[in-house]
C-alpha positions as CSV (number, residue, x, y, z in Angstrom):
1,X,0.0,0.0,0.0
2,X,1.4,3.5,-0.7
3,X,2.5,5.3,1.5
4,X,1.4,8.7,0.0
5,X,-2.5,9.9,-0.1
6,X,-1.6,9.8,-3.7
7,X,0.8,8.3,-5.7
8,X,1.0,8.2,-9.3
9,X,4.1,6.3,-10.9
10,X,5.2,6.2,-14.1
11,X,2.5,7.0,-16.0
12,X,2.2,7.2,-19.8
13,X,-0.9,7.7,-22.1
14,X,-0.6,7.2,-25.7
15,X,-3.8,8.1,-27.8
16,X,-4.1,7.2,-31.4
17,X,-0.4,6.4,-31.5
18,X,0.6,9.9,-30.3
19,X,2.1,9.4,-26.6
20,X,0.4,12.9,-24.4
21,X,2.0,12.2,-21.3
22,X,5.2,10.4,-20.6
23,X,7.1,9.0,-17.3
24,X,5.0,11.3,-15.3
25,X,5.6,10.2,-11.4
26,X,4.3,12.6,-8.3
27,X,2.1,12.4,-4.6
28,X,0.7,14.1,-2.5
29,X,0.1,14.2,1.1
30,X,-3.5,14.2,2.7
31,X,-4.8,17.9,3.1
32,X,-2.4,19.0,0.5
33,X,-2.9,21.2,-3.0
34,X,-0.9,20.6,-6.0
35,X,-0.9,23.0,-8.9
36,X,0.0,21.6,-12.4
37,X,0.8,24.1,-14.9
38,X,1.7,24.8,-18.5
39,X,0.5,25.7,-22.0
40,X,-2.0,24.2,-23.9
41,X,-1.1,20.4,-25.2
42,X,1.3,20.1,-22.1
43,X,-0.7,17.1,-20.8
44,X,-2.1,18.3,-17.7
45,X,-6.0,17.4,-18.3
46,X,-5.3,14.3,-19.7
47,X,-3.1,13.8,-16.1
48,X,-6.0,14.7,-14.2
49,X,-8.9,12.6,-15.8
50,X,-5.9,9.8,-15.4
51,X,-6.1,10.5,-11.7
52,X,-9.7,10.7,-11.8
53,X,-10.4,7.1,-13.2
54,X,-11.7,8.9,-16.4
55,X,-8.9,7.9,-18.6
56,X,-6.7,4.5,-17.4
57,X,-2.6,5.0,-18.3
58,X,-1.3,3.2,-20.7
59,X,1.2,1.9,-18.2
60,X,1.9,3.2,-14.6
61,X,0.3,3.2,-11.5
62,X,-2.1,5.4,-9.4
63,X,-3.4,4.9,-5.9
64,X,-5.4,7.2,-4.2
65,X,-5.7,6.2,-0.2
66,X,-4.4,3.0,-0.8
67,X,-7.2,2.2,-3.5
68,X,-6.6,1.6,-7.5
69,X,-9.1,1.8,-9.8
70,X,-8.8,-1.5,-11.8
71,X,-9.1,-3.4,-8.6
72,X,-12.0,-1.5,-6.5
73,X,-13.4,1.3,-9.0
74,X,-16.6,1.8,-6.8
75,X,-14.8,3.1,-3.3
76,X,-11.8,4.7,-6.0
77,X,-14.1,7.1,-7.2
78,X,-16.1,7.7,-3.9
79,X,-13.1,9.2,-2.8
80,X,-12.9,11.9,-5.6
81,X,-15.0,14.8,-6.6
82,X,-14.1,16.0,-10.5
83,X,-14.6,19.3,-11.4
84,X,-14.2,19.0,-15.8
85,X,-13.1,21.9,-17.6
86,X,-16.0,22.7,-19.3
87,X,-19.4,20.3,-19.7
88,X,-22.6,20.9,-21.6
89,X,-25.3,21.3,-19.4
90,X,-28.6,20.1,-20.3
91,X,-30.8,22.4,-21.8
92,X,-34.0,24.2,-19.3
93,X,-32.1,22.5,-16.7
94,X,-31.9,24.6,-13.3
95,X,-28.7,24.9,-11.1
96,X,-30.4,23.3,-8.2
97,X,-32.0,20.8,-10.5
98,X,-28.4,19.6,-12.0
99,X,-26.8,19.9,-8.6
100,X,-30.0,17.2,-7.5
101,X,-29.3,15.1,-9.9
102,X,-25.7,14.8,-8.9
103,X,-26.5,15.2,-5.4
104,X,-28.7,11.7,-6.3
105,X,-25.9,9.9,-7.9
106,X,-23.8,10.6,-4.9
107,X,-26.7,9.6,-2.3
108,X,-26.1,13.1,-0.9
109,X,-28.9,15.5,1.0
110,X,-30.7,17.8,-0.4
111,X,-29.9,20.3,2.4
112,X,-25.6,19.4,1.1
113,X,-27.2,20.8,-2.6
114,X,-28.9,23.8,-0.4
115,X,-25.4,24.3,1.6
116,X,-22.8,24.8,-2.0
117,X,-25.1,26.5,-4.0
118,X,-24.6,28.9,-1.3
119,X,-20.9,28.4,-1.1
120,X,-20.5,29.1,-4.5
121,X,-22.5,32.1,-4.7
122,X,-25.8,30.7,-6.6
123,X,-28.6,30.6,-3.9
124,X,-30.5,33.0,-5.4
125,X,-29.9,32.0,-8.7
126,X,-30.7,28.3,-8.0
127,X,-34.2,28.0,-10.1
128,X,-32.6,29.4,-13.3
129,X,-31.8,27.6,-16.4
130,X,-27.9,27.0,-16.5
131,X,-27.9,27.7,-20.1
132,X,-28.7,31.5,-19.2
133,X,-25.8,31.3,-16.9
134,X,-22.3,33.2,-17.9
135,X,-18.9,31.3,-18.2
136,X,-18.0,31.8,-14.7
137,X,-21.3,30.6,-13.3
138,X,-21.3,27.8,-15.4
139,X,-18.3,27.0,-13.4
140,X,-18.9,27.8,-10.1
141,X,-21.8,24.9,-10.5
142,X,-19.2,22.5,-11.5
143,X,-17.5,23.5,-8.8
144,X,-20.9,23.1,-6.2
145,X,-20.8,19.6,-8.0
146,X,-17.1,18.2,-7.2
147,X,-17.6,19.4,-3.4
148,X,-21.2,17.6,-3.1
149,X,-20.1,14.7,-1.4
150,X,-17.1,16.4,0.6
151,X,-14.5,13.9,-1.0
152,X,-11.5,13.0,-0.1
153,X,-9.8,14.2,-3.1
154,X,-11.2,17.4,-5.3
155,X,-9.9,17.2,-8.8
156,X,-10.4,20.5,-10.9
157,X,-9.6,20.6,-14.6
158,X,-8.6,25.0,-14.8
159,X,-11.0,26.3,-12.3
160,X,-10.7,29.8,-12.5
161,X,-11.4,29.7,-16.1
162,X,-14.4,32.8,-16.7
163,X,-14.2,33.6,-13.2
164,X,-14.3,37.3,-12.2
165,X,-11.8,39.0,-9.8
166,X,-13.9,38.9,-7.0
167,X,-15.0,34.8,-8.0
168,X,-10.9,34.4,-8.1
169,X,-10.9,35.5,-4.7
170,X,-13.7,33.7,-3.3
171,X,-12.8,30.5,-4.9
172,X,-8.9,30.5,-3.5
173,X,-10.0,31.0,-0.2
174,X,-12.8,28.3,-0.5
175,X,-10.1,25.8,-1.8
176,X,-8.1,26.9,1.2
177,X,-10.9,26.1,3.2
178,X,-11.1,23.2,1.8
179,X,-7.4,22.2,3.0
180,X,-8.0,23.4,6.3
181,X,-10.7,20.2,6.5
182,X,-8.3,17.9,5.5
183,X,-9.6,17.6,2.1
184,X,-6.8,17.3,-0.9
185,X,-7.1,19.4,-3.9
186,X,-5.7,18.7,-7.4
187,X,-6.0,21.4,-10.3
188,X,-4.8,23.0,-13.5
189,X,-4.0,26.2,-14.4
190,X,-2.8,28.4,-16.8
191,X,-3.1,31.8,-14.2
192,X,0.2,31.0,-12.7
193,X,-0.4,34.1,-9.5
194,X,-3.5,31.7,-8.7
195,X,-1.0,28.7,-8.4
196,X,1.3,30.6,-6.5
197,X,-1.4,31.9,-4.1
198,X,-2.8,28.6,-3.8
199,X,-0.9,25.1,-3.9
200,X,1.9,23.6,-1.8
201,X,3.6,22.0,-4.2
202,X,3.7,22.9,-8.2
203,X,4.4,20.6,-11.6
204,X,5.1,22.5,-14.8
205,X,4.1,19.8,-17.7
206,X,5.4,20.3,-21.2
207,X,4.5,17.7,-24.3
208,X,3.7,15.7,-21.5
209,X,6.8,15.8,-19.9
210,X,7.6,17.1,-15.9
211,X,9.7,19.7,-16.5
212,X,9.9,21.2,-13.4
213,X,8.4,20.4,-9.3
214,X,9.0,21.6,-6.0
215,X,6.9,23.8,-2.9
216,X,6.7,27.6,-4.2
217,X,9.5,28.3,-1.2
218,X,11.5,26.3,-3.4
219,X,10.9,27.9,-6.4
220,X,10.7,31.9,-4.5
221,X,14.7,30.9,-3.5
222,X,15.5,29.8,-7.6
223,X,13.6,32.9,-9.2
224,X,13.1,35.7,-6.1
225,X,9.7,37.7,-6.9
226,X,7.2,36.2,-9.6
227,X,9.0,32.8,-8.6
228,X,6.6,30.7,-11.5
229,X,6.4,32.9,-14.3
230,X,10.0,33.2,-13.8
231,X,10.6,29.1,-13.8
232,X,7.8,28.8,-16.6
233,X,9.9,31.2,-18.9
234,X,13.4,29.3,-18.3
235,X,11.6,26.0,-18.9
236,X,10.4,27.4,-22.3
237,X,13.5,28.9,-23.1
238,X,15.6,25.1,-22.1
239,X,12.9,23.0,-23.7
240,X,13.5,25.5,-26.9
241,X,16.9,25.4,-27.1
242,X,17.6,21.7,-26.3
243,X,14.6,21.3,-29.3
244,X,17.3,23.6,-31.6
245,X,20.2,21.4,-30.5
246,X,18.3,18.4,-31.5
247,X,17.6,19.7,-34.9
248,X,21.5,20.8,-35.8
């Protein structure tokens, strides 16, 4: 059994012949956040729904809590909440009426439903249809959905995206919140402040690759102020170079 809340080891995906993430090992501790960050294509959803039990590797290993999906998927994903990056919501469909329906697939109380559509800032905008509903409160109902059932592990495919300053706020200091419970926490991003603000420990990915991890401590002593935009722009400009190199 692992050691680590969650341990990943190893992993690679290959989709349609084209290998999107490769030899990519981390864990976390319980009641820890982890950032993972980079540019489009760098493999960081594709990590997640892995973690998730969405997508299964190729080869590698994941255990979350001592579990593994291939051998006990039912108490696997009882342990996560998944927030995607986007998700068509059905059509007419209210945010309290989605949020039910999850709420039912999760055998959780209607009062739980009642308690994040106020976290998240909805209450009074419960009995409208979704499909009315801007970017950013699109997502703060995903995000109502992945705390439902107060998992063990929340798993959030670029949270922030759409979201407003004040929504930016909120939501850091609800994740934080959400560490303070115990609860671990899991995300993308491409708003590297947010990562900073947020996670103990940060993964730049690029073409799939770990290019870069360590606490933000770590990475303040490399780079002083702006520590990951700093690190993000000498990964870029090594992963360009060594690219140049390859090609002489």
């Amino acid at each position: 059994m692992s050691e680590h809340f969650v341990a990943a080891t190893n992993l690679y995906k290959t989709i349609k012949g084209q290998t999107i993430v490769q030899d990519i090992s981390f864990h976390m501790e319980r009641g820890s956040i982890v950032g993972l960050c980079g540019g489009n294509g760098a493999g960081k959803s594709t990590v997640l729904r892995m973690v998730a039990g969405i997508l299964q590797p190729t080869s590698g290993e994941i255990m979350v809590n001592g579990l593994q999906w291939k051998h006990d998927r039912k108490r696997f994903a009882g342990q996560i909440g998944y927030m995607p990056d986007d998700y068509q919501f059905p059509q007419g469909m209210t945010a309290r009426e989605i949020l039910l329906f999850w709420a039912g697939l999760r055998k959780v109380s209607e009062q739980r439903v009642n308690e994040v559509l106020a976290l998240v800032g909805l209450e009074d905008k419960k009995n409208k249809s979704v499909s009315a509903f801007s970017k950013g409160m699109r997502q703060r109902v995903l995000f109502a959905q992945s705390m439902l059932a107060e998992p063990q592990l929340l798993i959030m495919d670029e949270p922030t995206n759409g979201l407003d300053p004040y929504w930016m706020k909120e939501f850091v200091q609800l994740v934080k919140g959400l560490r303070r419970g115990g609860q671990s926490v899991i995300f993308s991003t491409h708003q590297l402040d947010i990562a900073e603000e947020l996670a103990d420990e940060v993964i730049f990915l690029n073409e799939g690759r770990n290019c870069g991890e360590g606490s933000v401590t770590e990475y303040r002593q490399l780079f002083g102020d702006y520590p990951l935009h700093r690190a993000y722009q000498q990964m870029m400009e090594l992963d360009a170079s060594q690219e140049k190199e390859a090609e002489q």
